[in-house]
N, C-alpha and C positions, 0 to 999 in steps of 0.2 A: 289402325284401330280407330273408329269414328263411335262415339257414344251420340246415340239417337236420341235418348230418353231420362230419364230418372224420376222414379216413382215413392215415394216416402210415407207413411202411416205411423203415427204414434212413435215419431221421433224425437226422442227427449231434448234435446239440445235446442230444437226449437220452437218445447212445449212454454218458454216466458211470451214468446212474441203470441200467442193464441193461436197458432197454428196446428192444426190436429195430422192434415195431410197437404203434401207438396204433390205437385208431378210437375217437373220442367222436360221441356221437347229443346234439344238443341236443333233444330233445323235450316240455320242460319250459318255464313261461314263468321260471324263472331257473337261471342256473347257477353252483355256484358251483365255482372251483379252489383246493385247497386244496395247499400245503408251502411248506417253509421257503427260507430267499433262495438263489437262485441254480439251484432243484432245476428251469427249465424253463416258469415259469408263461407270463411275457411272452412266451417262445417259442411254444409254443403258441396265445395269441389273436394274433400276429403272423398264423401258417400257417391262421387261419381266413377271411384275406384270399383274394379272390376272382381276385387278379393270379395269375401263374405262379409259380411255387417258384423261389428260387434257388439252381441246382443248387450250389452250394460248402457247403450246408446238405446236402445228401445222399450215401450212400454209392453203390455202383454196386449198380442196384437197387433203386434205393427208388424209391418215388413218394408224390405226393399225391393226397388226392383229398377236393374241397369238395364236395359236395352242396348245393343253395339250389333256394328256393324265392322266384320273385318274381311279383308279378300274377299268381298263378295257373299261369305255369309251372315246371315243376321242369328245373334244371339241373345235369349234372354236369361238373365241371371236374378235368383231370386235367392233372399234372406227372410225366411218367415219365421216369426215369433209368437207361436198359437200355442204354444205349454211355453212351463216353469225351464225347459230346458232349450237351450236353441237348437234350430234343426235347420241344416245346411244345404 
């Protein structure tokens, strides 16, 4: 399994740093993240898990979204947070 992508909106954990929305493309064979403690990192490679988001990490509105690549096929997985309840 190769993650391609990761798409983020109105994710709370790194609504201090003024961030509303992320999108990182791994496209490279290394990546690296860089800042100082506490600014997001581990958050981050958490949400490039391929499970569903959970919603108590997002504002109303926000969504994920993993892009992967496995054997050959490409998949997109999405976490949207558009009502009061999450929808998977």
């Amino acid at each position: 399994m190769k993650i391609k992508s990761l798409h983020l909106k109105h994710y709370l954990r790194l609504s201090f740093t003024g961030l509303d929305e992320i999108c990182l493309t791994f496209d490279q064979p290394h990546v690296v993240i860089l800042g100082p403690n506490g600014c997001g990192k581990s958050s981050l490679v958490k949400e490039c898990s391929p499970m569903p988001a959970d919603h108590t990490f997002y504002g109303l509105g926000g969504f994920k979204v993993v892009n992967i690549e496995h054997r050959g096929s490409q998949y997109r997985l999405e976490s949207l947070f558009t009502e009061a309840k999450p929808r998977y």
